[in-house]
OpenMM code with the backbone's topology and positions (N, CA, C; nanometers):
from openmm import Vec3, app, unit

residues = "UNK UNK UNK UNK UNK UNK UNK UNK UNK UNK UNK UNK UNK UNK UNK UNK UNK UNK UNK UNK UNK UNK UNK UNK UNK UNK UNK UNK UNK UNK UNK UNK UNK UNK UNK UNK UNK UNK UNK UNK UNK UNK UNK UNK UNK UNK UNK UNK UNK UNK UNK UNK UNK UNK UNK UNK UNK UNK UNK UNK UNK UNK UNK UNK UNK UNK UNK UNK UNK UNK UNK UNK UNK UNK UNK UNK UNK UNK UNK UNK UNK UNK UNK UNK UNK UNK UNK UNK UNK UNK UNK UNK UNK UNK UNK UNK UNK UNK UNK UNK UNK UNK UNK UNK UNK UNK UNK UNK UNK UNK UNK UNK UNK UNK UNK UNK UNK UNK UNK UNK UNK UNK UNK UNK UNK UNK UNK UNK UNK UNK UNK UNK UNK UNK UNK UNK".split()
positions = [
    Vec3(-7.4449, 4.4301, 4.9647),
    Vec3(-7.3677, 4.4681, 4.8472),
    Vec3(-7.3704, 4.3519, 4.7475),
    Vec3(-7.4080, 4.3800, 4.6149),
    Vec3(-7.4210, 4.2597, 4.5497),
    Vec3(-7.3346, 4.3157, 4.3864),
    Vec3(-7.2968, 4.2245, 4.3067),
    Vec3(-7.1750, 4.2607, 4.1727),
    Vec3(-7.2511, 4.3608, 4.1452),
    Vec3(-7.3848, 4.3691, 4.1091),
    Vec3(-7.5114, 4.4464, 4.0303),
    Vec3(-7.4956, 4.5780, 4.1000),
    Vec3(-7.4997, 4.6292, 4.1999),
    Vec3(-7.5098, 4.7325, 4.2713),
    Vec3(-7.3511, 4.7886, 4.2949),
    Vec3(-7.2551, 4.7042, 4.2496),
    Vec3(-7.1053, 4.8145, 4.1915),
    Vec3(-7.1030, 4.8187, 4.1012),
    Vec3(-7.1481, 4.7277, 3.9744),
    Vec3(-7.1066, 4.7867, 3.8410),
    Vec3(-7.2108, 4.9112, 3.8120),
    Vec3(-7.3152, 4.9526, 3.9001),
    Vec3(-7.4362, 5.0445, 3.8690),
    Vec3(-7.3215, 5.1992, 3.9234),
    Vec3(-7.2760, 5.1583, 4.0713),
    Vec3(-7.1653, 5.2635, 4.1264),
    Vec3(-7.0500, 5.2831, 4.0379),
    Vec3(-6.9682, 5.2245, 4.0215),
    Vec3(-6.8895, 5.2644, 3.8858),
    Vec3(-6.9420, 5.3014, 3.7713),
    Vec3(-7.0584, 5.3161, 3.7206),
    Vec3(-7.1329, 5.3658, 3.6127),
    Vec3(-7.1436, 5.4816, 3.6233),
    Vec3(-7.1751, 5.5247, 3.7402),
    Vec3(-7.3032, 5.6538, 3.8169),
    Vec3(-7.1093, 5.7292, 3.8301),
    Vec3(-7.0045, 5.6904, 3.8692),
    Vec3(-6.8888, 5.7344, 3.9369),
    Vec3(-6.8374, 5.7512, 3.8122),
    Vec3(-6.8457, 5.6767, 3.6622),
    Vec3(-6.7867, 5.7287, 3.5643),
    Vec3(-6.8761, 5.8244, 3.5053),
    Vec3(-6.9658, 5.8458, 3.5201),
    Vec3(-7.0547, 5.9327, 3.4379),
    Vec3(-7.0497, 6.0737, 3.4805),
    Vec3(-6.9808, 6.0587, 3.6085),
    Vec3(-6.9634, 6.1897, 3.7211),
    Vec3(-6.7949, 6.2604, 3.6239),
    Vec3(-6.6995, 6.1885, 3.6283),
    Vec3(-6.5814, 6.1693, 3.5230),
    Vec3(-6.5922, 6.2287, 3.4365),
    Vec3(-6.6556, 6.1579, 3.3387),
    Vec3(-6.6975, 6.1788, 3.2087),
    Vec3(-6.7726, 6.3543, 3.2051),
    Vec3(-6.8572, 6.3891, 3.3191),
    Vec3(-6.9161, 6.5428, 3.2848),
    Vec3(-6.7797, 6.6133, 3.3419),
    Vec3(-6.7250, 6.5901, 3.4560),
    Vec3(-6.6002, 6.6540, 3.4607),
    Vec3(-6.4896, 6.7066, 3.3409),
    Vec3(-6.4279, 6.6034, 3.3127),
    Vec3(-6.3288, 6.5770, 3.2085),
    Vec3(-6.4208, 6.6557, 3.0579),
    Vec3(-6.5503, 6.6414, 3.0570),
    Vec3(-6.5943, 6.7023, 2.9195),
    Vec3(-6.5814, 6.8678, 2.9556),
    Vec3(-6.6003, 6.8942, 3.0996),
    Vec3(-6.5925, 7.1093, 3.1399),
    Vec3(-6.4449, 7.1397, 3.1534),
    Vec3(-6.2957, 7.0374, 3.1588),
    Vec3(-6.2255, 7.0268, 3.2057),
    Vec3(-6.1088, 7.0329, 3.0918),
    Vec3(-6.1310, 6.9271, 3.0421),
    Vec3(-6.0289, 6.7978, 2.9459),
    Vec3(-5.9513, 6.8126, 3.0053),
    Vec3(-5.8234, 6.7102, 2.9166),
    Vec3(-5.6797, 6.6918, 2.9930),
    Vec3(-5.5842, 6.8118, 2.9824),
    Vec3(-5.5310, 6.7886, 3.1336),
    Vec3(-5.4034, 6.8667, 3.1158),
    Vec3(-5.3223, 6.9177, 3.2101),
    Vec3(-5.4509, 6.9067, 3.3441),
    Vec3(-5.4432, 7.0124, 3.4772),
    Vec3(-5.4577, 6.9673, 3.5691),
    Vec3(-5.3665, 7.0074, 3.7178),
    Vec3(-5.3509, 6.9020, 3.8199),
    Vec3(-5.4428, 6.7818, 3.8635),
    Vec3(-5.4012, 6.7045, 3.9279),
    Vec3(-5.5158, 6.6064, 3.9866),
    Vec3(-5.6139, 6.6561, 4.0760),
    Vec3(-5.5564, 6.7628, 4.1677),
    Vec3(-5.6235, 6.8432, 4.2302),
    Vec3(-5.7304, 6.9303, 4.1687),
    Vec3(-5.7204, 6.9613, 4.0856),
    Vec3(-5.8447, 7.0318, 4.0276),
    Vec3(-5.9335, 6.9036, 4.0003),
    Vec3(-5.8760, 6.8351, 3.8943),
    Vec3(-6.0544, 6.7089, 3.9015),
    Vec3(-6.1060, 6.6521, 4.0087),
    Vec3(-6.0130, 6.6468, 4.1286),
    Vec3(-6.0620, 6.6258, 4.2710),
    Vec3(-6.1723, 6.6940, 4.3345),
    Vec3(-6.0973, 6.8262, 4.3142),
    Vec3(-6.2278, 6.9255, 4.3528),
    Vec3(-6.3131, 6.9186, 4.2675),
    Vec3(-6.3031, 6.8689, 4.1485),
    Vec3(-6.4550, 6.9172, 4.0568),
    Vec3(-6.5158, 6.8257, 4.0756),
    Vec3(-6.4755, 6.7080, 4.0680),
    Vec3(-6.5218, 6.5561, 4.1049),
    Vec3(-6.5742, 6.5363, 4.2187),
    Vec3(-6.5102, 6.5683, 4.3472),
    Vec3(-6.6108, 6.6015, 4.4721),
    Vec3(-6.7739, 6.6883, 4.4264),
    Vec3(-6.7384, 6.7804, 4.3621),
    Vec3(-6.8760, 6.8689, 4.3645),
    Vec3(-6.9812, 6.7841, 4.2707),
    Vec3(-6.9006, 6.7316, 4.1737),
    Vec3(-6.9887, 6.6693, 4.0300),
    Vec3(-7.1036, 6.5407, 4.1373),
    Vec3(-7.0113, 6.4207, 4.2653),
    Vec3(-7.0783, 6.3478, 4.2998),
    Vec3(-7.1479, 6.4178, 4.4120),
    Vec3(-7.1698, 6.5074, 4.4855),
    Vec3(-7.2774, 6.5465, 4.5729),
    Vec3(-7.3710, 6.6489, 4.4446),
    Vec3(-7.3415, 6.7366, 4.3414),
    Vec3(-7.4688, 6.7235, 4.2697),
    Vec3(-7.5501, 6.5635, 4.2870),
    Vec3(-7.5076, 6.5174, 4.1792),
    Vec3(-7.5807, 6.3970, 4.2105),
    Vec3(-7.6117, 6.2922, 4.3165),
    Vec3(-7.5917, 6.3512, 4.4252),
    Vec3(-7.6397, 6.2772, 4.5718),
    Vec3(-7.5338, 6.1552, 4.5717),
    Vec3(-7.4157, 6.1223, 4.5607),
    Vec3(-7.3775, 5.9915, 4.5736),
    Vec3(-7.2908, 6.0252, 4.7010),
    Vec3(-7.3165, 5.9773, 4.8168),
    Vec3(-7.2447, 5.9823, 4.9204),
    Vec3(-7.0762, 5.9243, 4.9372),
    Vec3(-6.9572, 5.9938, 4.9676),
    Vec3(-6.8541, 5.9373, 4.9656),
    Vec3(-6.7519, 6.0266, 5.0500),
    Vec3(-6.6441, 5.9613, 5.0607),
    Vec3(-6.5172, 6.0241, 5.1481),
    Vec3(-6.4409, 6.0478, 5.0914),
    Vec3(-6.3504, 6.1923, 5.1321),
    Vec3(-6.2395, 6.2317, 5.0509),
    Vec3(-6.1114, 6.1803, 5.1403),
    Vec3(-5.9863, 6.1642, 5.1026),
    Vec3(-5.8613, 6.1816, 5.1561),
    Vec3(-5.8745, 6.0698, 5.2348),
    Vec3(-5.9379, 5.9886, 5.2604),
    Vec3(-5.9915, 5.8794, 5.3833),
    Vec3(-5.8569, 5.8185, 5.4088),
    Vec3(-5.8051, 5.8080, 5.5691),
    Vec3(-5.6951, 5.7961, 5.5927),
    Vec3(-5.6978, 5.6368, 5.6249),
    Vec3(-5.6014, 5.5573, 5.5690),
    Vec3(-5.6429, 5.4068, 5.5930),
    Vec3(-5.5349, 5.3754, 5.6741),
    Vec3(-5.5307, 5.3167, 5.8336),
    Vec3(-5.4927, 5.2139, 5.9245),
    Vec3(-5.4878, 5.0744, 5.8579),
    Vec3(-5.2945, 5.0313, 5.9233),
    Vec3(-5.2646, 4.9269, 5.9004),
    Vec3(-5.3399, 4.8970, 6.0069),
    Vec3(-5.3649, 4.7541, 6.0495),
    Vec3(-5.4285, 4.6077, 6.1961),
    Vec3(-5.3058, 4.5836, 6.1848),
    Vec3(-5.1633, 4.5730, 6.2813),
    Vec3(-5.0877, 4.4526, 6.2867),
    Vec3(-5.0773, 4.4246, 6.3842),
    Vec3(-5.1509, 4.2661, 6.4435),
    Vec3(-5.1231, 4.2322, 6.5349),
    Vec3(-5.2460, 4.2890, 6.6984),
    Vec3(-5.3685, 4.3287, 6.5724),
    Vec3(-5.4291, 4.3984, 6.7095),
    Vec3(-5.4044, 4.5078, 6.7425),
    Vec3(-5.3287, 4.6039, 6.6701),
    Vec3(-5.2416, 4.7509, 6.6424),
    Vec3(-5.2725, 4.8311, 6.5765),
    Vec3(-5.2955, 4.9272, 6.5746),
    Vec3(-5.3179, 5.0428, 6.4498),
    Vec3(-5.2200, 5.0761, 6.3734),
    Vec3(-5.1549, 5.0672, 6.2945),
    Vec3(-5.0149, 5.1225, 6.2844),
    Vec3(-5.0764, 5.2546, 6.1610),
    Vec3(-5.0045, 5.3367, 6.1566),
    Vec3(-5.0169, 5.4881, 6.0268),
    Vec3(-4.9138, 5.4782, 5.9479),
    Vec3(-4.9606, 5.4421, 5.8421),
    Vec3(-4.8903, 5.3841, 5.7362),
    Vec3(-4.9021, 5.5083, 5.6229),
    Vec3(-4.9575, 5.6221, 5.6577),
    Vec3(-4.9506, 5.7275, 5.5531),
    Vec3(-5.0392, 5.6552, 5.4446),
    Vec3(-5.1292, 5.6214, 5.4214),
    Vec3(-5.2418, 5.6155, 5.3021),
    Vec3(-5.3776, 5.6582, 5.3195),
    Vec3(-5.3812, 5.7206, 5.2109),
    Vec3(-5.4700, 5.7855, 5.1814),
    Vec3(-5.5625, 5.7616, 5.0427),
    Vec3(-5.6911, 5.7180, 5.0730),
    Vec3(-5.7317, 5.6759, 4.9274),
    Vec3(-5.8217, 5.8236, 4.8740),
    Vec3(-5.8393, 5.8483, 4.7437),
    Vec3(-5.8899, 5.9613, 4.7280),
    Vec3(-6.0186, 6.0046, 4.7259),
    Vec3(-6.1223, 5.8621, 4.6915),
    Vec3(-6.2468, 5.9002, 4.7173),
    Vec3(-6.2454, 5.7186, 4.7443),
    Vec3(-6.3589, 5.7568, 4.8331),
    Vec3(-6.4387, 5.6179, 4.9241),
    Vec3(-6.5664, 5.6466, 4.9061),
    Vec3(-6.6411, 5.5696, 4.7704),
    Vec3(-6.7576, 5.5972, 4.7469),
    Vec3(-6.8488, 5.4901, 4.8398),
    Vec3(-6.9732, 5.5172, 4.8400),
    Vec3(-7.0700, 5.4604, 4.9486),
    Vec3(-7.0312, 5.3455, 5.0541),
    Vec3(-6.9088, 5.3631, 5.0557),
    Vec3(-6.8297, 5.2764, 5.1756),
    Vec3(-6.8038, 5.1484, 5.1288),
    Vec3(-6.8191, 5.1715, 4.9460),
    Vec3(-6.8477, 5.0331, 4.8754),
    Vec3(-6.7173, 5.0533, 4.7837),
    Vec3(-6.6471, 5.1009, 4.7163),
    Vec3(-6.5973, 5.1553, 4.5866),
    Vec3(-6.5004, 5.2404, 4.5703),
    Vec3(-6.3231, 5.2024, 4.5950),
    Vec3(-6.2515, 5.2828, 4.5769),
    Vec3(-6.1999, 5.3815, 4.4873),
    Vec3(-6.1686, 5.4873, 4.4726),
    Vec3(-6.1461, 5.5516, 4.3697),
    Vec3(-6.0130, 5.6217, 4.3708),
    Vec3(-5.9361, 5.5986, 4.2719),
    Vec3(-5.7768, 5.6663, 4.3068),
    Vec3(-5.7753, 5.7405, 4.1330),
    Vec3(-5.7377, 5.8675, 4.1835),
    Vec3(-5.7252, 5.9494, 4.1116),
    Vec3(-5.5897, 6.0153, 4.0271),
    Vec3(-5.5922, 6.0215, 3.8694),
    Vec3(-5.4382, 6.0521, 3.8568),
    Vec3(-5.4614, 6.1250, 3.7540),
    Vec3(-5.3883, 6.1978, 3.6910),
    Vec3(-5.3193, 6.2812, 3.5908),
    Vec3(-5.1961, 6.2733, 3.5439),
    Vec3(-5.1812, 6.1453, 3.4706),
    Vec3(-5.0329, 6.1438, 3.4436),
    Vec3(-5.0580, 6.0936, 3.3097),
    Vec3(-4.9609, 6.0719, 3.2377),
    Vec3(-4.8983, 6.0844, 3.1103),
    Vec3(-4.9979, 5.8427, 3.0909),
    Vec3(-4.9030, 5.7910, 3.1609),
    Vec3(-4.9837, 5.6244, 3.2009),
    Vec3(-4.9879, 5.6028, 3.2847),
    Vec3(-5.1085, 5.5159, 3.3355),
    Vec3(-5.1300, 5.4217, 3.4809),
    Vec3(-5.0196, 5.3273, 3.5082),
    Vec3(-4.9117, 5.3833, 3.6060),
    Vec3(-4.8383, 5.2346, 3.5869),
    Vec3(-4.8388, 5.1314, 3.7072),
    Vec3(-4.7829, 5.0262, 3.7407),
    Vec3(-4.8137, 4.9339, 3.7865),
    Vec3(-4.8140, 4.9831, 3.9378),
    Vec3(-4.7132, 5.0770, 3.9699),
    Vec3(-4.7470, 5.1210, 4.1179),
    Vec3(-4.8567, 5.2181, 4.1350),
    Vec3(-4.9351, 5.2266, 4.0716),
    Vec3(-5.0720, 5.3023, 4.1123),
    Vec3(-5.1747, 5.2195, 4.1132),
    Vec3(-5.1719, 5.0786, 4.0222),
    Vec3(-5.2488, 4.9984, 4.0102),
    Vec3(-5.2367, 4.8922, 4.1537),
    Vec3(-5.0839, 4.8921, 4.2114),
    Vec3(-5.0538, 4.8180, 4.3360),
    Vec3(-5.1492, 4.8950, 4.4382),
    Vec3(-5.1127, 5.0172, 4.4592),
    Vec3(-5.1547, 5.1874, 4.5315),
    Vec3(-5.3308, 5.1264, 4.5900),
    Vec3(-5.3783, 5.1006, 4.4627),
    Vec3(-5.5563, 5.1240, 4.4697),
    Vec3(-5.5713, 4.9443, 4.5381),
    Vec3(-5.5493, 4.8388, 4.4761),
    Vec3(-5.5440, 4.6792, 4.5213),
    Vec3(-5.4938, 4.7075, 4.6812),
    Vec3(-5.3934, 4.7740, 4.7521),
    Vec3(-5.3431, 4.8096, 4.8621),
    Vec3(-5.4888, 4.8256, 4.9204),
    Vec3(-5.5583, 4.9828, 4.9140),
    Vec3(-5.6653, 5.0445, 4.9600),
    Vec3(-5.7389, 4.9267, 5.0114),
    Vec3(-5.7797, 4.8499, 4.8576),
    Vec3(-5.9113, 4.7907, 4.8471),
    Vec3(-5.9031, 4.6648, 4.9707),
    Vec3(-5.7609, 4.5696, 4.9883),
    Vec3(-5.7545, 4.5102, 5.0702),
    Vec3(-5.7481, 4.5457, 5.2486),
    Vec3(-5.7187, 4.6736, 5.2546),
    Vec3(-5.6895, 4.7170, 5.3772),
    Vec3(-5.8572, 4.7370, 5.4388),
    Vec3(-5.9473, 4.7877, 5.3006),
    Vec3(-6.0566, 4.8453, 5.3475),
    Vec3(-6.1240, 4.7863, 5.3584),
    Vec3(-6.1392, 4.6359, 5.3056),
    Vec3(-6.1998, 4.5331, 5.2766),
    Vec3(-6.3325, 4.5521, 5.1390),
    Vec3(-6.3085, 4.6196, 5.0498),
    Vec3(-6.4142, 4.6088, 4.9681),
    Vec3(-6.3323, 4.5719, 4.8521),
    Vec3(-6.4640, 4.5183, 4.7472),
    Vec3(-6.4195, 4.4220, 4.6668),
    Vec3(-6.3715, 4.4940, 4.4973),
    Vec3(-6.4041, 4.6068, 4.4940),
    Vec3(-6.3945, 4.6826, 4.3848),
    Vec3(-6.3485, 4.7747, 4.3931),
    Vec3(-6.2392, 4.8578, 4.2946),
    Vec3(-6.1785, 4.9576, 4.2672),
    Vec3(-6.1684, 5.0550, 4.1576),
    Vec3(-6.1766, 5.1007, 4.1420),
    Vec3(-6.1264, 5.2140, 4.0256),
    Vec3(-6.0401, 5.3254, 3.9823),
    Vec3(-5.9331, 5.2959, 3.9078),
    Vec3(-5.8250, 5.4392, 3.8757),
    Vec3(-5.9210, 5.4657, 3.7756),
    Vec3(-5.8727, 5.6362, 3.7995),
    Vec3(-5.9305, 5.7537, 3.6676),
    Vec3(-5.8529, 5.8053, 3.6739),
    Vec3(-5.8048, 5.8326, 3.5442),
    Vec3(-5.6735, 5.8906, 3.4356),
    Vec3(-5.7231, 6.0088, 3.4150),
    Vec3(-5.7597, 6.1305, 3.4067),
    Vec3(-5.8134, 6.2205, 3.3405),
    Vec3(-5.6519, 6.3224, 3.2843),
    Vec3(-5.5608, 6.3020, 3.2685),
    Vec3(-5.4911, 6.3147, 3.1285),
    Vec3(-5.4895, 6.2254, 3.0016),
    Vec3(-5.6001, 6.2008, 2.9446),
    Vec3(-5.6385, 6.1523, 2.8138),
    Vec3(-5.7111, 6.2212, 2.7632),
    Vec3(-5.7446, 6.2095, 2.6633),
    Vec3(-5.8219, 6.2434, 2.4980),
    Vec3(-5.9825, 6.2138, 2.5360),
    Vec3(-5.9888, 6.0902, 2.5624),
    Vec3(-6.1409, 6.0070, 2.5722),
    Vec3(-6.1145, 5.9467, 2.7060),
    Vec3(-6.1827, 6.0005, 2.7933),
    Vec3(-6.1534, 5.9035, 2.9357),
    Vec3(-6.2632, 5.8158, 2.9469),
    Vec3(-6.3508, 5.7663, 2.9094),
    Vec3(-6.4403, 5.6822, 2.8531),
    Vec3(-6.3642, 5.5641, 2.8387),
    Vec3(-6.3170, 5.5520, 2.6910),
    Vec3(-6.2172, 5.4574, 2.6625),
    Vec3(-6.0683, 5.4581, 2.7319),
    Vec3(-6.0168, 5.5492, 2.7894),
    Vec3(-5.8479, 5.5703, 2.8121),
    Vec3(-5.8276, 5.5865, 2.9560),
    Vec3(-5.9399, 5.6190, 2.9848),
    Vec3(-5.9164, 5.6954, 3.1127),
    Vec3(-5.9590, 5.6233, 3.2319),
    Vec3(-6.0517, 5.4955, 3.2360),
    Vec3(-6.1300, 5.4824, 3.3068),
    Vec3(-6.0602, 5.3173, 3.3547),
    Vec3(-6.0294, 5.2527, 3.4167),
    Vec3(-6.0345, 5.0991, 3.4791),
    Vec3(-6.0439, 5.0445, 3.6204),
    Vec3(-6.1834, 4.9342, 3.5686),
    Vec3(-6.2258, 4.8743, 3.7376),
    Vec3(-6.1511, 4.7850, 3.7805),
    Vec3(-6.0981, 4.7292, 3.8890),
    Vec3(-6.0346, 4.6117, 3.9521),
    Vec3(-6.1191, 4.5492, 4.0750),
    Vec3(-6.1141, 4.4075, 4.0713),
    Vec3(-6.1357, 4.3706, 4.1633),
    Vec3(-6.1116, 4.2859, 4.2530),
    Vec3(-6.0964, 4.2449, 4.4090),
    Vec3(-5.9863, 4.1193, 4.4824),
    Vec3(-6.1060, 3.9902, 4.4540),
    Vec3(-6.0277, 3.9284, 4.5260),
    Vec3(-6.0755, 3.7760, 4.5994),
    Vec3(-6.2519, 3.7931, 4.6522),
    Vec3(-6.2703, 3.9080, 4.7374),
    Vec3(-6.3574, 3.8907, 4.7644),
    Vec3(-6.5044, 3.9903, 4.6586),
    Vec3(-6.4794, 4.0340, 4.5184),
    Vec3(-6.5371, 3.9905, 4.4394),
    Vec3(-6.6665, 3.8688, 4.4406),
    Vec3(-6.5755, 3.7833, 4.3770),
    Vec3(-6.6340, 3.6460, 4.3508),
    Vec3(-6.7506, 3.5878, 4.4494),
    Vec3(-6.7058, 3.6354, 4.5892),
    Vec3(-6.8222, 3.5923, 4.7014),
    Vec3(-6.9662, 3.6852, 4.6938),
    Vec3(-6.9646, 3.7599, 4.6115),
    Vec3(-7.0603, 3.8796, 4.6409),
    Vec3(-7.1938, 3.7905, 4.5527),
    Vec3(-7.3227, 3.8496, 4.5901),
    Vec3(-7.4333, 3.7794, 4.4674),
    Vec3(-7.4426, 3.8365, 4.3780),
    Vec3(-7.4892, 3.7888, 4.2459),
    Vec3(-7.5066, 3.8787, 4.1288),
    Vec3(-7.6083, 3.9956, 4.1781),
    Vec3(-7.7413, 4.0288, 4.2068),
    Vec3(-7.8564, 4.0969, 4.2172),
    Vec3(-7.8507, 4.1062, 4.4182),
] * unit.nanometer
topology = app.Topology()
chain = topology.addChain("A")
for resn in residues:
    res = topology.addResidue(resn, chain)
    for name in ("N", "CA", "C"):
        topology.addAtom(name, app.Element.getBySymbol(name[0]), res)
């Protein structure tokens, strides 16, 4: 996994968005762009997991902590999905949660209640382990 080969997956994962949200626009549950969004990335072959149920480790333990991330793209690239009015800081905690539990270094909320989800709709995050990855 190298920076080059997630910012290409978040490209390929917004562009999937972007044809959604253009047959779609805003307005209508999260559940519907879920489902359309599932179908939009197996058109285009991008392999990923829905609902993926994430295990706390404590202590050598499994514990079920009730999370669920909404799409787990190529086992590389979280994706948390919303329809609300703004992203606020506990959805942005929500996805950083995922990304550390799962150990990958990049994330993404999609807003698809906006106008332009291009510009409004779309933001990547990324942890600590970012920075260790190679460019290429």
């Amino acid at each position: 996994m190298t920076k080059t080969y997630l910012k290409e997956l978040v490209y390929q994962v917004n562009g999937c968005a972007i044809e959604v949200h253009k047959h779609l626009g805003p307005g209508l549950l999260e559940s519907v762009y879920h489902n359309c969004l599932k179908k939009e990335l197996t058109i285009r072959g991008i392999d990923f997991q829905t609902e993926l149920i994430i295990p706390v480790n404590y202590k050598g333990l499994e514990v079920e902590a009730g999370l669920r991330c909404d799409l787990f793209i190529e086992k590389s690239l979280v994706i948390e999905l919303k329809a609300v009015e703004k992203v606020l800081p506990i959805h942005e905690a929500q996805l950083l949660t995922y990304m550390k539990l799962l150990e990958v270094p990049m994330g993404l909320i999609i807003n698809f209640n906006v106008t332009h989800i291009f510009k409004e709709g779309q933001k990547s995050y990324v942890n600590e382990l970012y920075r260790y990855l190679e460019e290429e």
